[in-house]
C-alpha positions in Angstrom: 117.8 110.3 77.6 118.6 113.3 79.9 122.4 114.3 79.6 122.6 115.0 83.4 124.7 114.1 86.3 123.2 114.6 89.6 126.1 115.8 93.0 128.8 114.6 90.2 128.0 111.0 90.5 124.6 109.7 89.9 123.4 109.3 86.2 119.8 109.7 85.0 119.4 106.9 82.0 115.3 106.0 81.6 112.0 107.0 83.1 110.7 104.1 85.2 107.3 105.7 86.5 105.4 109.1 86.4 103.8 109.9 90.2 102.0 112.2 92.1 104.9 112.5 94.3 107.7 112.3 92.2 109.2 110.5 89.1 111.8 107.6 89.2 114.2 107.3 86.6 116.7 104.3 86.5 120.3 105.7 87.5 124.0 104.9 87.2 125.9 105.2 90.4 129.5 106.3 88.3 131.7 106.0 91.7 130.3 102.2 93.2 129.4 101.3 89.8 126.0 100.2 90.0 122.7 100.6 89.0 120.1 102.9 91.5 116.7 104.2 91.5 116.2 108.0 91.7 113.3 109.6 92.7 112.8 113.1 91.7 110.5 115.2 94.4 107.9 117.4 92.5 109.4 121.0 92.1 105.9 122.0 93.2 106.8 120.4 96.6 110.0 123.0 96.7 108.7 126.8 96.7 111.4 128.8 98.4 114.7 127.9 99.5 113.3 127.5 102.9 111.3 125.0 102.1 114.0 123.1 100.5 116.3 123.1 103.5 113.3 121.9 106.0 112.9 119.3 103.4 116.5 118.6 103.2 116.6 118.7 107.2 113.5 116.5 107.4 115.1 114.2 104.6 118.0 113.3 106.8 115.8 112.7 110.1 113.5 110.3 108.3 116.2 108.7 106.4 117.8 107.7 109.7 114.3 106.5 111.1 113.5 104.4 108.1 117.4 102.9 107.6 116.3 101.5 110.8 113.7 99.0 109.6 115.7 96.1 109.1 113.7 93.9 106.4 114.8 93.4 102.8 111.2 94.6 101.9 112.2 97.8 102.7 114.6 98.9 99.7 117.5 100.9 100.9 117.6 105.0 100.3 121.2 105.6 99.7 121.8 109.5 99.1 119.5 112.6 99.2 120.7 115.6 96.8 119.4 119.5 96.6 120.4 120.8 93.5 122.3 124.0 93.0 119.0 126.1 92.7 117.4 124.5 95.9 114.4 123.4 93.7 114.8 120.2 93.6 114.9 117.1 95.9 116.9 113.8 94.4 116.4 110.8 96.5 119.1 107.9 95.0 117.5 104.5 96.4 118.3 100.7 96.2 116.8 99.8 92.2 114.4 96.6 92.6 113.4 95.1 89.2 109.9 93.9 89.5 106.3 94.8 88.4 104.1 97.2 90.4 101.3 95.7 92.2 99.1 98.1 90.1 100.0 95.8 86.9 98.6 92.5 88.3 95.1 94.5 89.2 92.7 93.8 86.1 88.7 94.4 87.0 87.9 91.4 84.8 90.3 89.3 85.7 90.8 90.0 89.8 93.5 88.0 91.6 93.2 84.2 92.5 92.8 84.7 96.3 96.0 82.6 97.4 98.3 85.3 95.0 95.8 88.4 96.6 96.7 86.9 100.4 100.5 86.4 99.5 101.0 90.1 98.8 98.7 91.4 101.7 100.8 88.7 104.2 104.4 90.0 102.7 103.4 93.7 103.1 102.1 92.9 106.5 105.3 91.6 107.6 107.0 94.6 106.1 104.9 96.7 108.2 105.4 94.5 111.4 109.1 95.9 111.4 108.3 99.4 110.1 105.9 100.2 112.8 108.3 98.3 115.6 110.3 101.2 114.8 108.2 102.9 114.6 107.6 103.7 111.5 104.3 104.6 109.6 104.3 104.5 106.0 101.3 107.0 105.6 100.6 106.3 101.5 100.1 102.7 101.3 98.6 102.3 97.7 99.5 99.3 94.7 101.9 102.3 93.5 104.1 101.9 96.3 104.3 97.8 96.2 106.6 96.2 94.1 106.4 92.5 93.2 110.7 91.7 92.4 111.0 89.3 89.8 111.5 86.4 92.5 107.5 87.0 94.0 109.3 88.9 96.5 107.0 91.8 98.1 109.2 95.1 98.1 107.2 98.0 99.9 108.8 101.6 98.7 108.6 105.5 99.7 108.7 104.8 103.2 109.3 108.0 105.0 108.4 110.3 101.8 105.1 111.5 103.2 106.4 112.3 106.2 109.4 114.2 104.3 107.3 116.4 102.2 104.6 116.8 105.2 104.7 120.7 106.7 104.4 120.6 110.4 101.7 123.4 110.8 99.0 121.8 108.2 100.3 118.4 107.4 99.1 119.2 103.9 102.2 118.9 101.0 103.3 122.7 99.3 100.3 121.6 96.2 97.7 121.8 99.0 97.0 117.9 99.3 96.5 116.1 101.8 99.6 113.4 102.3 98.6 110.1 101.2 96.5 108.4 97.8 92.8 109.3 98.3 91.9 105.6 97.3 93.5 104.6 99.8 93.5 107.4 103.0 91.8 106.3 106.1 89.4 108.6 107.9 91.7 110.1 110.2 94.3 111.1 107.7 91.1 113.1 105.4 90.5 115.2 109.1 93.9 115.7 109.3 94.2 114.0 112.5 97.4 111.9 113.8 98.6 108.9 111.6 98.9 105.5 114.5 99.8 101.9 112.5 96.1 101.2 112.3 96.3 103.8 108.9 98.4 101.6 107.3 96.3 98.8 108.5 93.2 101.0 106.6 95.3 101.2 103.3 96.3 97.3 103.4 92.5 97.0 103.4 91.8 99.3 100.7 94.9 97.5 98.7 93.8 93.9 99.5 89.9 94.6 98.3 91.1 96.1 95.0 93.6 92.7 94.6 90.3 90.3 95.4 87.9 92.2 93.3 89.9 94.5 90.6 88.3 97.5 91.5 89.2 100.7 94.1 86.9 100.1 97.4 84.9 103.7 96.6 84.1 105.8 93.0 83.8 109.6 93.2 83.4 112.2 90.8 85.8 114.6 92.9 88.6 114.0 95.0 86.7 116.1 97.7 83.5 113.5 97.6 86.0 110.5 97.6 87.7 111.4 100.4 84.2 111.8 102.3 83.0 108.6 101.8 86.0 107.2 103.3 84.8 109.1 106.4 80.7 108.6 106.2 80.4 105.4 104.0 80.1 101.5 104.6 82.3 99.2 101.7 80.7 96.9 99.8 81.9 93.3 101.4 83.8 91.2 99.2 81.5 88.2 99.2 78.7 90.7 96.9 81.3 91.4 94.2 83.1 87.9 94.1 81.1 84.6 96.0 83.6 82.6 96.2 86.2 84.6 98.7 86.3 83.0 101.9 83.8 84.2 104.7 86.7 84.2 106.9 88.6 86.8 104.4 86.1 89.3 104.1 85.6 89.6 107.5 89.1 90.5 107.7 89.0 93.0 105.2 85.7 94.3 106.5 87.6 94.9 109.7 90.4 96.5 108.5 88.4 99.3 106.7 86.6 100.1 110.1 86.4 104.2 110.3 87.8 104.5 113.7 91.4 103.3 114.7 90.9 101.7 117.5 87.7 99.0 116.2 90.5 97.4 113.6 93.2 95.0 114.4 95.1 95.7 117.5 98.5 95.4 115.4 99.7 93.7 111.9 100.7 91.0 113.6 97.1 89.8 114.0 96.4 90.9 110.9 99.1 88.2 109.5 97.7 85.2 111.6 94.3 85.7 110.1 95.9 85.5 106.6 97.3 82.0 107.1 94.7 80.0 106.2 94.3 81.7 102.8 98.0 81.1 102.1 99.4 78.2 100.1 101.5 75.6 102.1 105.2 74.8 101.7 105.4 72.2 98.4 101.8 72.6 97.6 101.4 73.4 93.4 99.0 75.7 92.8 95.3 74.2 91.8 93.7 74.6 88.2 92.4 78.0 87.8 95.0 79.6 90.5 97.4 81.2 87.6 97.7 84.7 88.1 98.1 87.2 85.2 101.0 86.2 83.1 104.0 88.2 82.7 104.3 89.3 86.1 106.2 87.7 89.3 104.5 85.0 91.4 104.0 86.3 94.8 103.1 83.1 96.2 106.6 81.4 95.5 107.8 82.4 98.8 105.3 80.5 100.5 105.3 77.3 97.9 109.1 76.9 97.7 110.3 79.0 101.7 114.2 79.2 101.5 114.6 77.5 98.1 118.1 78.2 96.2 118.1 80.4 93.3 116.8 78.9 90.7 119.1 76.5 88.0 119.9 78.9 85.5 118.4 77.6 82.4 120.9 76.2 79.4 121.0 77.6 76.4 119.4 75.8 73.6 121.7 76.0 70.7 120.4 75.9 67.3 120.8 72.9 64.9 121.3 74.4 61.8 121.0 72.0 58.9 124.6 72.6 57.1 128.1 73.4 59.0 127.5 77.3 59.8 130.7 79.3 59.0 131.6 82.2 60.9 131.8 85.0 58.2 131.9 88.6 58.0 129.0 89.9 57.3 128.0 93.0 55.3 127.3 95.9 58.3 124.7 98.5 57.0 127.0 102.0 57.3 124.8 103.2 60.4 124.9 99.8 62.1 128.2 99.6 61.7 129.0 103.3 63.3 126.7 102.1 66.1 128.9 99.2 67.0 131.9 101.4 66.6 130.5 104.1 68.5 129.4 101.4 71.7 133.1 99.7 71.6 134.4 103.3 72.1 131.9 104.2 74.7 132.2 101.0 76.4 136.0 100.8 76.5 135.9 103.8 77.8 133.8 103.3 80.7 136.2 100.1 81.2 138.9 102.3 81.3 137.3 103.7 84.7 135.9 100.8 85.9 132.8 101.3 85.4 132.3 97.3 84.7 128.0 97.1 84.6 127.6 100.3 82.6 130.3 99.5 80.2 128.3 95.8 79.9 125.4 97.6 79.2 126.2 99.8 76.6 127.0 96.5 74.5 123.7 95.0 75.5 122.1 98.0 74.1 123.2 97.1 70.5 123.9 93.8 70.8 120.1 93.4 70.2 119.5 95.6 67.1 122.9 94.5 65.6 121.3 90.3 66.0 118.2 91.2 64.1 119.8 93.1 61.1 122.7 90.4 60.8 122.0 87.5 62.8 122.6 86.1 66.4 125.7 83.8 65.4 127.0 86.6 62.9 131.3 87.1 63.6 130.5 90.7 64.8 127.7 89.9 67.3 129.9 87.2 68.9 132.6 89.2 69.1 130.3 91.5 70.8 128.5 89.4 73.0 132.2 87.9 74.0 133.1 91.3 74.9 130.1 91.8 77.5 130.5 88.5 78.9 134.7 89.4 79.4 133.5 93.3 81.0 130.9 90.9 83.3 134.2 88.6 84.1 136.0 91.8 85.2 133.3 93.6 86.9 133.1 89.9 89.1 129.4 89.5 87.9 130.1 86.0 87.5 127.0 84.4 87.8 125.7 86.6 84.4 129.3 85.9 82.5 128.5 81.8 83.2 126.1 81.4 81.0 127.2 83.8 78.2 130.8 82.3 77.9 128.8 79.2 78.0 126.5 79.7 74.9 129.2 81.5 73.3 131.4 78.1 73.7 128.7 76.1 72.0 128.4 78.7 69.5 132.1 79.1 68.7 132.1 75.0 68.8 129.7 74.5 66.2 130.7 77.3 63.9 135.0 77.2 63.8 135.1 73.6 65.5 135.9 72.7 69.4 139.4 72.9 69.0 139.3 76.5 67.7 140.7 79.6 69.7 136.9 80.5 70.1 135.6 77.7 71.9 138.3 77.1 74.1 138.9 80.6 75.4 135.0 80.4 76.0 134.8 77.4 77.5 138.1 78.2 79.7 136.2 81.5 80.6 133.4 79.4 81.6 135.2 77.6 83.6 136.8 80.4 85.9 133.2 81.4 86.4 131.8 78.0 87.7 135.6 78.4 90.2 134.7 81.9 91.7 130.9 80.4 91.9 132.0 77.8 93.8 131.6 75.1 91.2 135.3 73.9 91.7 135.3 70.2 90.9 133.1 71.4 87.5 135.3 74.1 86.6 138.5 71.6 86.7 136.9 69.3 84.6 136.6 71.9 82.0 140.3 73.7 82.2 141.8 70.0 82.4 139.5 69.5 78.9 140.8 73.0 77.5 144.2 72.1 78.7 144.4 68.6 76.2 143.6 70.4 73.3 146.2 73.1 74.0 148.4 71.4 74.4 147.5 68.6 71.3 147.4 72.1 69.1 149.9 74.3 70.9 152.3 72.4 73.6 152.8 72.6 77.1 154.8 76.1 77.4 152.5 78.3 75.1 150.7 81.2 76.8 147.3 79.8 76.8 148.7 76.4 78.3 151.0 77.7 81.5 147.8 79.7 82.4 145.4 76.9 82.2 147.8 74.6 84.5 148.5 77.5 87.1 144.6 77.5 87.3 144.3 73.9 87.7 147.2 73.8 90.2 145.7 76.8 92.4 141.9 74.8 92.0 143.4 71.6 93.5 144.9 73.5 96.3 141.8 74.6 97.0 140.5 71.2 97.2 142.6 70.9 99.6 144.8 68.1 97.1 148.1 69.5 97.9 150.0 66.3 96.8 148.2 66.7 93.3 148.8 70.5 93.3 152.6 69.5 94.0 152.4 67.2 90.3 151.0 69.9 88.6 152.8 73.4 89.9 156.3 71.7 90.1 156.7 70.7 86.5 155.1 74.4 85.6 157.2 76.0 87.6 160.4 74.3 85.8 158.8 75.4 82.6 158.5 79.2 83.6 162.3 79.5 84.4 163.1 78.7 81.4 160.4 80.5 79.3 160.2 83.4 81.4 163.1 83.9 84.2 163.2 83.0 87.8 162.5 87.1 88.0 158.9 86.9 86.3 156.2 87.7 88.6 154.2 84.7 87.7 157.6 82.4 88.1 157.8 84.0 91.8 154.4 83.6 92.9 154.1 79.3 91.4 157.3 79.3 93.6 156.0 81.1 96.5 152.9 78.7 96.4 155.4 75.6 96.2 156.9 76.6 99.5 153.8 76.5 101.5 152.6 73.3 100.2 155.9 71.9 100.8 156.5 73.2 104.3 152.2 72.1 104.4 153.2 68.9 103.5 156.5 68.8 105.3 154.6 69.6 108.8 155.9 71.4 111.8 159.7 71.2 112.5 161.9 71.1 115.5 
């Protein structure tokens, strides 16, 4: 893992992908506290200091062009960065989790033609706003599509060619022409002007490789690939796989025309003609229609259009056959210095609010630390109990949910329901569903936590006045001001004599009385 911090800020943490253009490295944004994608520009691109302030210049102009294209597609490009030596070029982009499109191509196992279509109609509708612009992308290729982990189509390095294009040859510093060979039209190998038909070109070199697993053209140089681009005919579809639609090869067939103006007159048509070949809205795909496994479902967005996120799934606790009991146990030395090690790292990151990296530093040993001692062991609870509280800060809710969750059922079968555990878990839990929106759900659950407190504890301990000033502040919000009333008067009694009419938390119960009584009350005079 590279020690280094790119214009005091961005964090490189893990290679993601090795390119001709560049290499992307997962990133830590240290001052928004967030995860980003940064692309490193080939020093090779970068051969004087010139150079690297046209491509600084040119950076800016085509950032602004491209920050135009208004399509979640389009993954947003956040900073650009020159190093101190003026070699390099950092681009810090929006990071998209997902597999490339050049994972799902497999030459003996080529795309069922519904998953094929869904990519090939998402890009197009990418490309519909990018050339309204306009904007050309120039190096469409299965490199430069991502498939996010929802089937979502996510088209990256828009504007890069044009960034690392010089005006006078239109050839990059390395001498090559700008685009993929496999996938450059005939007018970018002559070095003539780029028009949105040259992305159309690409989409049809992309979509032939998704229907039949293999590039459109096989050279033994780049110089003779490029050439048959320009002189020869592509095989149609319907030689190398039968049963693709007439109706789609002709497309594709058109689309891979050598001049410009003979393919479609815009994307848009290019979309229409897709249709047919796209499944409809509730329609399960047909036996056989599985694409490769362990990679997205692009077609999701055409079966299920504007569904919610999905349920998240509940976590299946294990039914061990005697009463488990939490217990200490023995830590290998090194294990043990790891843990101590990622507490220290972590609470300092929490110390700056750096809420997602200081989660996961934890998840990084929360793994190996399972396997050598087990996934219920005292030390990997505590653990996983500190992520899920950094998550809680950090206002990741929806990923603290179901880890307070399983850690509720874990704590409740190991010490007992009634233990400090399971109900700081399950109250934990609870102010997740609230801040999610789950109100009536998350009331339920605190008024639960809130009888055993107070069956173990009483009505004034700690744990207790804060569960009822949550359940008094979650009625309100229900708008049940009367029941609010029942609960917050009685707690604010309580607090002055625990704590003092002068404790914050006395002050604001009896600042939130007022209103509900002058609420109540109504308007006077």
């Amino acid at each position: 893992m590279p020690q280094q911090r790119i214009a005091g800020r961005y964090e490189l943490l893990e290679e993601l992908s090795h390119g001709g253009m560049g290499d992307v490295w997962r990133g830590y944004d240290s001052v928004l506290d967030r995860p980003v994608a940064v692309k490193l520009i080939r020093s090779q691109a970068v051969t004087s200091p010139q150079i690297a302030d046209e491509l600084g210049k040119r950076f800016r102009r085509e950032a602004r062009i491209t920050a135009r294209i208004q399509h979640p597609g389009v993954p947003q490009v956040y900073d650009a960065v020159l190093d101190d030596t003026h070699e390099h070029l950092f681009l810090v982009m929006e990071l998209v989790e997902g597999a490339l499109l050049s994972a799902y191509v497999d030459q003996a196992r080529p795309l069922p033609v519904s998953w094929a279509v869904a990519v090939a109609a998402q890009v197009a509708t990418v490309l519909s706003h990018a050339h309204e612009v306009p904007v050309i992308h120039r190096d469409l290729k299965p490199g430069n599509v991502l498939v996010a982990r929802d089937g979502t189509v996510k088209v990256l390095d828009f504007g890069i060619a044009a960034i690392l294009r010089t005006d006078a040859t239109k050839l990059t510093a390395t001498g090559s022409p700008i685009g993929t060979s496999q996938y450059m039209a005939p007018e970018q190998v002559r070095g003539g002007r780029v028009t949105p038909q040259t992305d159309l070109y690409a989409l049809g070199c992309v979509l032939h490789e998704m229907l039949t697993g293999q590039v459109l053209f096989h050279a033994d140089s780049e110089l003779a690939l490029m050439y048959q681009h320009v002189t020869k005919d592509p095989t149609p579809l319907r030689h190398l796989r039968p049963e693709v639609p007439a109706a789609l090869e002709e497309l594709v067939l058109h689309l891979l025309r050598k001049t410009q103006e003979s393919r479609p007159s815009d994307v848009q048509e290019v979309y229409e003609r897709l249709l047919p070949f796209l499944p409809r809205a509730g329609q399960e795909p047909a036996p056989g229609e599985r694409g490769p496994a362990g990679v997205p479902d692009p077609t999701g967005l055409f079966r299920h259009p504007y569904a919610p996120r999905s349920r998240p799934r509940p976590a299946v606790a294990p039914t061990p056959s005697v009463k488990p009991v939490l217990a200490a146990i023995p830590v290998p030395e090194e294990l043990r210095a790891d843990i101590k090690e990622a507490y220290a790292h972590s609470g300092a990151l929490l110390e700056e609010e750096r809420f997602a990296q200081a989660a996961e530093v934890l998840s990084e040993i929360i793994e190996p630390a399972a396997r050598a001692l087990g996934a219920e062991s005292r030390q990997v609870l505590e653990l996983r109990t500190q992520r899920a509280a950094i998550r809680l800060l950090g206002g990741d809710y929806r990923a603290a949910l179901p880890e307070f969750t399983a850690l509720a059922d874990a704590y409740g079968r190991i010490t007992g329901p009634t233990s400090d555990q399971a109900r700081a878990c399950c109250a934990q839990a609870a102010r997740c569903r609230a801040e999610l929106g789950q109100v009536t759900e998350a009331l339920t659950a605190l008024e639960s936590v809130l009888a055993i407190v107070r069956s173990v504890d009483g009505d004034v301990s700690e744990e207790a006045i804060e569960l009822r000033r949550d359940i008094g502040m979650l009625l309100l919000a229900q708008g049940r001001a009367v029941d609010a009333l029942d609960v917050l008067e009685p707690l604010h009694a309580d607090l002055n004599v625990v704590y003092g009419p002068a404790d914050e938390l006395t002050a604001e119960v009896a600042e939130v009385l007022a209103l509900i009584r002058l609420d109540l009350d109504g308007p006077t005079g």
